[in-house]
C-alpha positions as CSV (number, residue, x, y, z in Angstrom):
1,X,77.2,117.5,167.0
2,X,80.9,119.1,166.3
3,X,80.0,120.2,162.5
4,X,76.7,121.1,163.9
5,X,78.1,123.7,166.0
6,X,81.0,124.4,163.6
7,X,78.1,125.2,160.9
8,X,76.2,127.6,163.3
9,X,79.5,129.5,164.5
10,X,80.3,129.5,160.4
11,X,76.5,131.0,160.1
12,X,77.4,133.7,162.9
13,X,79.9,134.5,160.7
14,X,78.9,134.9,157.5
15,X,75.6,137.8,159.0
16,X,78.1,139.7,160.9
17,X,81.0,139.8,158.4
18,X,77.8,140.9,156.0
19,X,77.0,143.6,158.4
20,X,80.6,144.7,158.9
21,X,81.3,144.9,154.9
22,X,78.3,146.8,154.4
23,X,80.3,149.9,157.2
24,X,83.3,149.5,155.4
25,X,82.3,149.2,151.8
26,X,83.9,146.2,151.3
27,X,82.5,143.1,148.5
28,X,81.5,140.9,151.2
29,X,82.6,137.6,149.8
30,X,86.3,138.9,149.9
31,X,86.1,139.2,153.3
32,X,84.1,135.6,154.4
33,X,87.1,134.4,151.8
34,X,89.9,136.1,154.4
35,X,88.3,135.4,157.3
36,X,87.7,131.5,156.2
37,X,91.3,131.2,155.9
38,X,92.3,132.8,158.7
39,X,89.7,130.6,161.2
40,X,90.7,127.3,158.8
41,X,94.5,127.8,161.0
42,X,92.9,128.2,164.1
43,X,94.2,125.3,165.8
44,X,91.1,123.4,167.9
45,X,89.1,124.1,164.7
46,X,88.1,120.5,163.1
47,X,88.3,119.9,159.3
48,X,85.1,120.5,158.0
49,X,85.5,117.8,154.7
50,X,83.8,119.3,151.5
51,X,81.5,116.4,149.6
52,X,81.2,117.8,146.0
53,X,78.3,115.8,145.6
54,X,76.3,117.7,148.4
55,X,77.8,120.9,147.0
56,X,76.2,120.0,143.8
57,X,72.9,119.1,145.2
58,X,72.2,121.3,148.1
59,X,73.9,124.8,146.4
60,X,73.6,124.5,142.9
61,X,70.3,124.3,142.6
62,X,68.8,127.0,144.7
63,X,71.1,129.5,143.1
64,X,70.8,128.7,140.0
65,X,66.9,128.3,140.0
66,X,67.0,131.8,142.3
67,X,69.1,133.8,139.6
68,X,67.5,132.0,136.3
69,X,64.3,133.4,138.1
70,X,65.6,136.4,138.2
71,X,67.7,137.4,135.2
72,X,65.8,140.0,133.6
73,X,64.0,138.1,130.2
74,X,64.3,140.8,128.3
75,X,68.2,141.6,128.7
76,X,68.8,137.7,128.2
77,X,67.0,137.5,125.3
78,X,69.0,140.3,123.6
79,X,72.0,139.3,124.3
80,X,71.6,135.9,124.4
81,X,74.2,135.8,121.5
82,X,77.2,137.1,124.1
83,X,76.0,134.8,126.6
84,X,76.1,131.6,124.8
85,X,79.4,132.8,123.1
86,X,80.7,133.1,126.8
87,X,79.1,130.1,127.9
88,X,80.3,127.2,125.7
89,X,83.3,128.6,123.1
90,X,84.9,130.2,125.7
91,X,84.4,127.5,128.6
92,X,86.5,125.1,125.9
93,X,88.7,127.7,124.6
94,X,89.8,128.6,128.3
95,X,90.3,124.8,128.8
96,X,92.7,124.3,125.9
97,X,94.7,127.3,126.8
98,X,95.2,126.4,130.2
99,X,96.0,122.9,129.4
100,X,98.5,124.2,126.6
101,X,100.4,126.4,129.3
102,X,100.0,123.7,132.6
103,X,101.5,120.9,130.2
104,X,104.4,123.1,129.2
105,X,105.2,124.9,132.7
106,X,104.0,122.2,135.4
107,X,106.8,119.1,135.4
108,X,104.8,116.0,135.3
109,X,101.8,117.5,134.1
110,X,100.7,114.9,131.0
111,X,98.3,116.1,128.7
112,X,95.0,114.3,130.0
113,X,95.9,115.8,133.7
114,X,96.6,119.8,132.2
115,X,93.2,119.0,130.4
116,X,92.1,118.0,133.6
117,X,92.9,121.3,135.1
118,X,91.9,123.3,132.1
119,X,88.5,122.2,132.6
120,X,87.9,122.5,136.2
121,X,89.2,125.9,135.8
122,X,87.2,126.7,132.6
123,X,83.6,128.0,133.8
124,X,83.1,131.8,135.8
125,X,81.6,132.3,139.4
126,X,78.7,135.1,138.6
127,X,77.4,134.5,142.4
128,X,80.9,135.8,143.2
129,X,81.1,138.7,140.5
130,X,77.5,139.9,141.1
131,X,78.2,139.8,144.6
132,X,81.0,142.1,144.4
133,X,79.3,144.5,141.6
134,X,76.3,144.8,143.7
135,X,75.5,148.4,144.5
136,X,78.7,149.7,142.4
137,X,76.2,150.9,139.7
138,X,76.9,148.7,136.9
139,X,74.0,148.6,133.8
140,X,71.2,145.7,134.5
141,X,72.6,144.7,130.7
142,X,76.2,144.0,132.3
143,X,74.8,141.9,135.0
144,X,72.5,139.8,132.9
145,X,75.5,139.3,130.7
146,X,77.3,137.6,133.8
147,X,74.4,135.8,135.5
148,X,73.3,134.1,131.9
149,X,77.0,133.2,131.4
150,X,77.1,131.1,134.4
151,X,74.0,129.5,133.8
152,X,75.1,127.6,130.9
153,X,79.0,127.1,131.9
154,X,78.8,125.1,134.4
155,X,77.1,122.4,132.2
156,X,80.0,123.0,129.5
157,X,82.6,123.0,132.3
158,X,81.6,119.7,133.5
159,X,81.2,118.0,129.7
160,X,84.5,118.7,129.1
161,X,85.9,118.1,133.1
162,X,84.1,114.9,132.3
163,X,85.7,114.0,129.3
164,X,89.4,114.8,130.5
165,X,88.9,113.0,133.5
166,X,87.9,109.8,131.6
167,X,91.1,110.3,129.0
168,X,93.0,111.0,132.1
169,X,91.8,107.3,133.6
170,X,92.6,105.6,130.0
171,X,89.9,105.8,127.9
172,X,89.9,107.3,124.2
173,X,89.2,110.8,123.2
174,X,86.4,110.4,120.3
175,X,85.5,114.4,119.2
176,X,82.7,113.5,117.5
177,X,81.2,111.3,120.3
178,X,82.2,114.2,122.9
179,X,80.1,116.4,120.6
180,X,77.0,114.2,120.6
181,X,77.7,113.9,124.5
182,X,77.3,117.4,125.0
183,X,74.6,117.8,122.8
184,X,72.2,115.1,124.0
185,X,73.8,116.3,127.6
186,X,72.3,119.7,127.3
187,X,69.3,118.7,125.2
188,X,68.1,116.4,127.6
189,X,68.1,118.7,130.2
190,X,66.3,121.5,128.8
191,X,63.9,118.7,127.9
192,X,63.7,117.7,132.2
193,X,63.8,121.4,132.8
194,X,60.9,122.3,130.7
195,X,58.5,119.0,131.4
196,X,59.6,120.1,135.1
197,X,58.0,123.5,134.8
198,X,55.3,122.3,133.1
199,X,54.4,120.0,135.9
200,X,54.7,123.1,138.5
201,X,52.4,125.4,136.4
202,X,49.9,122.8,137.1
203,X,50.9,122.3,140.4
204,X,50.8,126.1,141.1
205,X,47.4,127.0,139.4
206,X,45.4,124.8,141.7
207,X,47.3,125.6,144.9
208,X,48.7,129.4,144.6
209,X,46.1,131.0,146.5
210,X,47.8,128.8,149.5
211,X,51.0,130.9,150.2
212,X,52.7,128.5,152.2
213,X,52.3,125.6,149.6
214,X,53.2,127.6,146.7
215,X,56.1,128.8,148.2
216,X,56.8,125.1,149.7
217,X,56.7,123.5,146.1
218,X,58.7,126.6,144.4
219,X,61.5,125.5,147.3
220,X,61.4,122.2,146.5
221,X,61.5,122.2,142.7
222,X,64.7,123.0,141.5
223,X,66.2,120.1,143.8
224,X,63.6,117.4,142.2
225,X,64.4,118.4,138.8
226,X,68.5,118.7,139.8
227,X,67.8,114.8,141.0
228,X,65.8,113.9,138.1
229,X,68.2,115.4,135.4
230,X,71.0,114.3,136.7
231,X,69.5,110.0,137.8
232,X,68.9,110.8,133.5
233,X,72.5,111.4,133.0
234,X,71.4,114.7,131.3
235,X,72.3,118.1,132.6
236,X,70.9,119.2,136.0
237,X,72.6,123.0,135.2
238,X,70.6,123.1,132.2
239,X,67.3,121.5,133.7
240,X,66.9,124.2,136.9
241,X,67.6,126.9,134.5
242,X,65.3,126.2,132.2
243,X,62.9,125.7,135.2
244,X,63.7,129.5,137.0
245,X,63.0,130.6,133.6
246,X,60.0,129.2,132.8
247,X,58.5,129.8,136.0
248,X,59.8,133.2,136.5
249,X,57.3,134.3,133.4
250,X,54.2,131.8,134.2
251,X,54.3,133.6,138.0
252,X,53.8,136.8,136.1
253,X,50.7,136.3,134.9
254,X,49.0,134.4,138.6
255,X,50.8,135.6,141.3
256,X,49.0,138.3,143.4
257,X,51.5,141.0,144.6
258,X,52.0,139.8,148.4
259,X,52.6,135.9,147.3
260,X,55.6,137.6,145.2
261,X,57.0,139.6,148.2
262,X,56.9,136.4,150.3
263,X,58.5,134.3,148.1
264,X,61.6,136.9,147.4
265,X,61.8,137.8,150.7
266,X,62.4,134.0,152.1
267,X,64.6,133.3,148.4
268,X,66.8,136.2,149.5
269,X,67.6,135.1,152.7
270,X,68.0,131.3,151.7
271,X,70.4,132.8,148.9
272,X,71.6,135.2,151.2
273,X,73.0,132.3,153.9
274,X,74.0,130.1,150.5
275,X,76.4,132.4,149.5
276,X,78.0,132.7,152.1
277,X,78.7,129.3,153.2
278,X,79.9,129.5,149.9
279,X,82.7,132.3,150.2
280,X,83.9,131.1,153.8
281,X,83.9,127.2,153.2
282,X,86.1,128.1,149.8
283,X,88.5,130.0,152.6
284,X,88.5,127.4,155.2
285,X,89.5,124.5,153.0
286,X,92.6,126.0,151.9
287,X,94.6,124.9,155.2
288,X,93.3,121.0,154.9
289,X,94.1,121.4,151.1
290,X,98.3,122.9,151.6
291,X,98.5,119.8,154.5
292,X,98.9,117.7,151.1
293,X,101.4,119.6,149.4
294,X,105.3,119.3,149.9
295,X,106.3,122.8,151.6
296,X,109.2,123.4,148.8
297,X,106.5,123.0,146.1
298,X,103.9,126.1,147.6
299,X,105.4,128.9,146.3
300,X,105.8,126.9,142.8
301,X,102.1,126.2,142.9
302,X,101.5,129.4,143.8
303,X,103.3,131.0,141.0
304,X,101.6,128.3,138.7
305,X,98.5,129.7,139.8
306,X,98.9,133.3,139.4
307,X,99.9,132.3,135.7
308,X,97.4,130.2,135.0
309,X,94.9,132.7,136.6
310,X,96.7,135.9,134.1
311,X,95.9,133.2,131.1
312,X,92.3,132.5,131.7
313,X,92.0,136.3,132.0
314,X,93.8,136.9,129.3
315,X,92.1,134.7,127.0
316,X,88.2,136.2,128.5
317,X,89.5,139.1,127.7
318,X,90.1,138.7,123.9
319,X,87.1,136.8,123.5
320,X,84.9,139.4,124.7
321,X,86.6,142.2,122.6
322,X,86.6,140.0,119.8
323,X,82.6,139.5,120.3
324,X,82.6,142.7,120.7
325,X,84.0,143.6,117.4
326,X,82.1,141.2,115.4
327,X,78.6,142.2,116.9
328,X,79.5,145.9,115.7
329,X,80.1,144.5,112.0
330,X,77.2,142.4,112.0
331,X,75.6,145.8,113.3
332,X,76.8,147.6,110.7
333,X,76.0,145.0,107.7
334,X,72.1,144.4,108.4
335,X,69.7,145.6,106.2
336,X,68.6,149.1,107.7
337,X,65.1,148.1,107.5
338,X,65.4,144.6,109.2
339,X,68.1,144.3,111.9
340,X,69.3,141.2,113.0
341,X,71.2,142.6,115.5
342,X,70.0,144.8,117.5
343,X,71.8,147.9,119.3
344,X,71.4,147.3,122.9
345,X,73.1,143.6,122.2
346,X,76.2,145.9,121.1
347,X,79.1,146.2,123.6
348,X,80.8,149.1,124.5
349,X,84.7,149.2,126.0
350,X,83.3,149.5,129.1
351,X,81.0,147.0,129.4
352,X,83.4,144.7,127.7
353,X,86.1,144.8,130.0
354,X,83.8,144.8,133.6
355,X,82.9,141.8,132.5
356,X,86.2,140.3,131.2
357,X,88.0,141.2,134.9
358,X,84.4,139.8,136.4
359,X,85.7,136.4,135.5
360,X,86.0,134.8,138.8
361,X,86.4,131.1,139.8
362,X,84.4,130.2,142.7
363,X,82.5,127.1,144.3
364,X,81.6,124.8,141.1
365,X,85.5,125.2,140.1
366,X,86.9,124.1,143.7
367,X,83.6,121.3,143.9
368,X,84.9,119.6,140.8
369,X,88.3,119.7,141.6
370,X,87.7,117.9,145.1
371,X,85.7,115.1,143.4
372,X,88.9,114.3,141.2
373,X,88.9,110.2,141.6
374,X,91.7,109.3,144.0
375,X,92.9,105.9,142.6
376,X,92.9,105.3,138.5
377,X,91.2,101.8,137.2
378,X,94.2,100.3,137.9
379,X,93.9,100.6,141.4
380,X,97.1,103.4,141.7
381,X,96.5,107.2,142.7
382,X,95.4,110.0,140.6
383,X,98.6,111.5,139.3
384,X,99.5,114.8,140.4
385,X,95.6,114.7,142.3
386,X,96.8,117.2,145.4
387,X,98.5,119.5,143.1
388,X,96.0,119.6,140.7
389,X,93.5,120.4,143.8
390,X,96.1,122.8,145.3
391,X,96.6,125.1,142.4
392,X,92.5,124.9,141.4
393,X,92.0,126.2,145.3
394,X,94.7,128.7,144.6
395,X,93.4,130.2,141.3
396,X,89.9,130.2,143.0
397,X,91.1,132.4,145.9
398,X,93.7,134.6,143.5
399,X,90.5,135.2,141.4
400,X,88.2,135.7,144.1
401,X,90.5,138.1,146.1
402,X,92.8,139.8,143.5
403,X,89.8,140.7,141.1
404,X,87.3,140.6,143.5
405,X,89.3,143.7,145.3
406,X,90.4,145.6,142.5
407,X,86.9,145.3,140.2
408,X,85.0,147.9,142.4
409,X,88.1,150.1,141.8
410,X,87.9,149.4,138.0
411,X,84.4,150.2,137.7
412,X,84.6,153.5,139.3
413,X,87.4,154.3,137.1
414,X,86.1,153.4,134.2
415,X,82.1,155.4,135.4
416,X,85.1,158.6,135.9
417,X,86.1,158.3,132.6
418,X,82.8,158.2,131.3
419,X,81.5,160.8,132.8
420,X,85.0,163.1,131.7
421,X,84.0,161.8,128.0
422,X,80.6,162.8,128.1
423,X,81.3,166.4,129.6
């Protein structure tokens, strides 16, 4: 009855922080992050415990399903090459960088453990980012570019989270059975995904002229197929994704107008009250989470955060450029008559660096990171669990908050200078 009323007071929240942000022009996720903190110290408030398995089953798949149904076809398709570059190379390439720096800076940190934090670290928030950017302007092409990214990372993210873990318990790092992990991982569930939206077509043909059953079994979908991907031991990421997108394009062609305005309107407030439970839960955690840590070892955490947070950017931001380089040459070499690439899949400097500082941690990152095992095989605790925990939180809320703040300022910046060249 406590976390029932904690949960409604939480909801309160969340619509009239929304409402206040919207007066002030403020992202609205920075401030249900700032205000979860600040209630989390509030001292008759209870600890509200985080289970990343319900995290994983009751807000992963609504959002991902919501945005996959979303994401514009067209924009994904042509630049599906970005997204998958972003989504996989770069999830594993932000994993070895950060393990490279946590070994070497953080004392104790062995290399399974700094792997171990790489990885949770690895994959982008894009319910975060496109929160933020949200009425700031920025091209449909931009945002499709972020939303497809986070699609496909979290199922990369949580290959190699998977992997580190088990070398971080004992168990042998084999490259090329991680590969065929990750392939049959992903394989498989595009495969539940697709047989998933198959099944729903059906279902939907003989029962969409009844709006409240359509709706009903377009609710209940995504979290069957999560289930069903995941009791497979394939990817439930990949498996709703592959759903939102195969449904999005079957409802186009048998949905009548007014079954379409029902459906958004009830998916945007469901998504709406998702995110943010999201954004305030991250907040209020962060007091239960620094109960755990030594008070001479916060600030060093802290700093270990803002460094490790400076490399992930760092190394987003060189991959993109790089991409961005590479697509122009490839650009520039096709035949004239037969592109292969084609020139709205080209990024400009702009483009290119809203969504390198749109690379924000968020709930899948600080999920993960709470369902670290707490004892080893042996029977003795996780090394270095809590700090690993602690600094994941804090590069979460650095991200959230530090680029969350200062990306609307970038992008009107950078829409100035635009405009300056253009005139």
């Amino acid at each position: 009855m406590e976390n029932y009323s904690i949960i409604i007071f939480i909801l309160a929240i969340v619509i009239g922080l929304s409402a206040f942000a919207d007066k002030v022009k403020l992202p609205y996720p920075i401030l249900l992050v700032i205000a979860g903190i600040a209630i989390g110290f509030i001292p008759s408030m209870g600890e509200i415990e985080i289970n990343p398995e319900i995290i994983f089953l009751i807000f992963l798949p609504p959002l991902l399903y919501d945005a996959s149904f979303n994401i514009s076809p067209k924009h994904f398709k042509t630049n599906l090459g970005t997204i998958s570059n972003l989504a996989i190379p770069l999830v594993f390439l932000t994993t070895f960088w950060i393990a490279v720096v946590s070994h070497y800076m953080i004392p104790g940190m062995s290399w399974p453990l700094s792997f171990v934090l790489g990885a949770i670290l690895s994959a982008t928030d894009a319910v975060a980012a496109v929160s933020i950017t949200k009425g700031l302007g920025i091209p449909e092409k931009t945002i499709t570019i972020l939303e497809g990214e986070s699609l496909i990372n979290d199922a990369s993210a949580l290959v190699a989270y998977r992997f580190a873990v088990a070398a971080a318990m004992g168990s042998a790092f084999i490259i090329w059975k991680a590969t065929l992990n990750f392939v049959l991982l992903l394989g498989g569930g595009f495969l539940v995904g697709f047989v998933m939206a198959k099944i729903l077509s059906i279902i939907l043909t003989k029962v969409h002229k009844n709006t409240n059953a359509t709706i009903g079994f377009m609710l209940l979908m995504p979290f069957v197929t999560y289930l069903i991907a995941e009791h497979l031991h394939v990817s439930g990421v990949i498996a709703v994704v592959v759903l939102g997108l195969a449904i999005s394009r079957f409802s186009n062609k048998i949905f009548p107008q007014n079954l379409k305005d029902s459906s958004k309107s009830l998916w945007d407030i469901i998504i709406f009250l998702l995110n943010g439970l999201i954004f305030i839960l991250i907040g209020l955690n962060f007091r239960y989470i620094l109960k755990d840590i030594d008070n001479d070892m916060i600030l060093p955490y802290i700093g270990y955060a803002a460094v490790i947070t400076a490399v992930a950017l760092l190394t987003r931001m060189v991959r993109i450029f790089l991409q961005k380089i590479n697509l122009q040459k490839a650009f520039q070499n096709n035949d004239k008559k037969r592109r292969k690439v084609s020139e709205h899949a080209l990024l400009d400097t702009k483009n290119s660096f809203i969504i390198s500082w749109s690379g924000m941690r968020g709930i899948v990152s600080l999920a993960i990171a709470l369902g670290l095992p707490k004892f080893l095989e042996d029977g003795t605790p996780f090394p270095q669990r809590n700090a690993i925990i602690f600094i994941s939180v804090a590069v979460v809320l650095l991200t959230l908050i530090g680029q969350g703040l200062t990306l609307p300022w970038i992008v009107k910046k950078l829409n100035l200078k635009e405009e300056e060249q253009k005139e």
